[in-house]
C-alpha positions as CSV (number, residue, x, y, z in Angstrom):
1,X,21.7,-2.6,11.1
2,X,18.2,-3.2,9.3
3,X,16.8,-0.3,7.2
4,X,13.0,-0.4,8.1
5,X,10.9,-0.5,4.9
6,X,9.4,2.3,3.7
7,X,7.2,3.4,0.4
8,X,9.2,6.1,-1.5
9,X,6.8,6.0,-4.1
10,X,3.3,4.9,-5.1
11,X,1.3,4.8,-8.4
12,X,-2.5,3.8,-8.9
13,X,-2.9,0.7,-11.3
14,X,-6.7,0.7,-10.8
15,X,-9.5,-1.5,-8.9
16,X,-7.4,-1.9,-5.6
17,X,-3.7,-2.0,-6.8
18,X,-0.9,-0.2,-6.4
19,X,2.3,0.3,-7.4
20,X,4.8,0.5,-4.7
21,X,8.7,1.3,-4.7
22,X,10.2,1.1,-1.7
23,X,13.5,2.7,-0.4
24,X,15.6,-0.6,-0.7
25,X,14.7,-1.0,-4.2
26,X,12.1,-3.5,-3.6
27,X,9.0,-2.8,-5.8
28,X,5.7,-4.5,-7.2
29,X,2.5,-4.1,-7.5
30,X,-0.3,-5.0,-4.5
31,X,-3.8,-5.6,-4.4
32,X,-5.0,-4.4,-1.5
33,X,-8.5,-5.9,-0.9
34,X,-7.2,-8.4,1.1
35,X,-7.1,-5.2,3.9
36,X,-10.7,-3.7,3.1
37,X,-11.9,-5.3,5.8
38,X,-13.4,-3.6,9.1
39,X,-15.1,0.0,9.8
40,X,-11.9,2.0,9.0
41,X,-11.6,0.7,5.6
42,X,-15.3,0.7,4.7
43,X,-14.8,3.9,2.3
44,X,-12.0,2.8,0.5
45,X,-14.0,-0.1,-0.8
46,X,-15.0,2.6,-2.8
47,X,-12.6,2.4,-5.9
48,X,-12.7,7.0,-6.0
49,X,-12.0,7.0,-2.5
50,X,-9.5,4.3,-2.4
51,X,-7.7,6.1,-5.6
52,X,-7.0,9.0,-3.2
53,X,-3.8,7.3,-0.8
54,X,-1.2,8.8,-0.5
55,X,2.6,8.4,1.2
56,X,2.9,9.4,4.8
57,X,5.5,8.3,6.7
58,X,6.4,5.8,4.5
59,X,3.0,4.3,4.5
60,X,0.3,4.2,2.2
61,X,-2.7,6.5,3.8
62,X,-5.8,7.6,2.7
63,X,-7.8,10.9,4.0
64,X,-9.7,9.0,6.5
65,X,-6.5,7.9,8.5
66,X,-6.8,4.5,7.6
67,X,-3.0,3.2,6.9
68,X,-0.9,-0.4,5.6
69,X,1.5,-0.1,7.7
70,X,4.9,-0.2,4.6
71,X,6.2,-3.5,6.8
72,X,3.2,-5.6,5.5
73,X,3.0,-4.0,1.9
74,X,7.1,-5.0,1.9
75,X,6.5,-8.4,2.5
76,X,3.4,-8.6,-0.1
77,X,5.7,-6.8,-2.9
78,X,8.3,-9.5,-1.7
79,X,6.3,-12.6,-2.0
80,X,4.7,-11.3,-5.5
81,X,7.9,-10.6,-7.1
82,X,8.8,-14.2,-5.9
83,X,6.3,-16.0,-7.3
């Protein structure tokens, strides 16, 4: 059986990026103005605002309610540490 992913913890490297560990052990750092795109993400291309996510459900969340779900940010952590 497949674990699903999920962010266990987060840490704020500045501009967009962030840190993420996830619960298998995966980990890297993500840029995430790739995903600032559309009205629900329009105050986190503020870098104060965007400096204010948090871990919800295993997902990284900001006040607002906009969420990366943790299956994308997996897969991005994945593919950086690959590369």
């Amino acid at each position: 059986m497949n674990v699903l992913p999920a962010v266990v913890r987060a840490e704020y490297r500045g501009g967009f990026k962030i840190h993420l560990v996830f619960n298998d052990g995966v980990n890297g750092t993500v840029d995430f103005s790739q995903w600032l795109n559309g009205p629900v993400f329009e105050a986190l291309r503020e870098p104060a605002y965007f400096a204010r996510f948090f871990v919800d459900g295993g997902a990284v969340a900001w006040p607002n309610g906009a969420d990366i779900a943790p299956e994308t940010l997996h897969a991005e952590a994945k593919a950086r540490a690959a590369a």
